[in-house]
N, C-alpha and C positions, 0 to 999 in steps of 0.2 A: 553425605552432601549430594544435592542433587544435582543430574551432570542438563538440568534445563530440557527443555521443551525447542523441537526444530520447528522453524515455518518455512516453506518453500516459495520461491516465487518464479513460476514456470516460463520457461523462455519465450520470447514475443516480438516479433516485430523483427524478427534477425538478431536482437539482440539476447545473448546469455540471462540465464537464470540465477537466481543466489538462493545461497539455504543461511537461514538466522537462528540462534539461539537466542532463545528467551530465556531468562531466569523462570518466567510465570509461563503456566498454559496459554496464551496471545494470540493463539492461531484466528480466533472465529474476526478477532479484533482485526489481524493484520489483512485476514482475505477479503473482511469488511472495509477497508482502506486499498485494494486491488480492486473490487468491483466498479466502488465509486466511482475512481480518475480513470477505467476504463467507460463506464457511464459517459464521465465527460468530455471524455476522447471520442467517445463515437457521437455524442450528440450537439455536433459540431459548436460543442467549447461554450457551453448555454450558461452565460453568468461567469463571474469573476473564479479562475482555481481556487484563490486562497480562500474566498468565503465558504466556495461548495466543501472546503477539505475543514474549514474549522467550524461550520455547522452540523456537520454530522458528528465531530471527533470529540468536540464538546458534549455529546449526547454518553459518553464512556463512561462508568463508572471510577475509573481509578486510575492512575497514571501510567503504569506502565502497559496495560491497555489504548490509552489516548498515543502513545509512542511507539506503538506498533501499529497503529492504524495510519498513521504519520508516516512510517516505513513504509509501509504498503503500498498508501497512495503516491508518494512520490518516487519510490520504484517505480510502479507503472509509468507512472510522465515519465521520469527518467529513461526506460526502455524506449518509449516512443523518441523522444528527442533525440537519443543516441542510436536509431535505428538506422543501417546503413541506407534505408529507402528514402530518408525524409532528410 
């Protein structure tokens, strides 16, 4: 059995990092869902979150892909929101 696939999500903003286990390889998916909402964190918030995160995510092949891009992105915001600065 396979003990999964880890994706990391590097600490930011003050706030802590997590590591996820995947059942699939996910990584390119989920750091492709960390670019994004950092994308739209710096370019002062261009367009509605939830369209910018469900028009890329819908571009995935498969679902547990679209679910780790899902993670990704909303980690990021999540960092940001819960940063001690903000």
């Amino acid at each position: 059995m396979s003990k999964g696939v880890m994706t990391c999500l590097p600490p930011h903003d003050g706030h802590p990092g997590v590591e996820i286990i995947w059942a699939a390889d996910c990584r390119e998916a989920f750091n492709q869902g960390v670019k994004l909402a950092q994308t739209w964190l710096d370019n002062a918030r261009s367009g509605w979150l939830w369209a910018v995160m469900i028009a890329e995510r819908d571009l995935l092949p498969c679902a547990i892909e679209r679910r780790a891009f899902e993670v990704g992105f909303l980690s990021r915001v999540h960092q940001r929101i819960c940063s001690p600065r903000c």
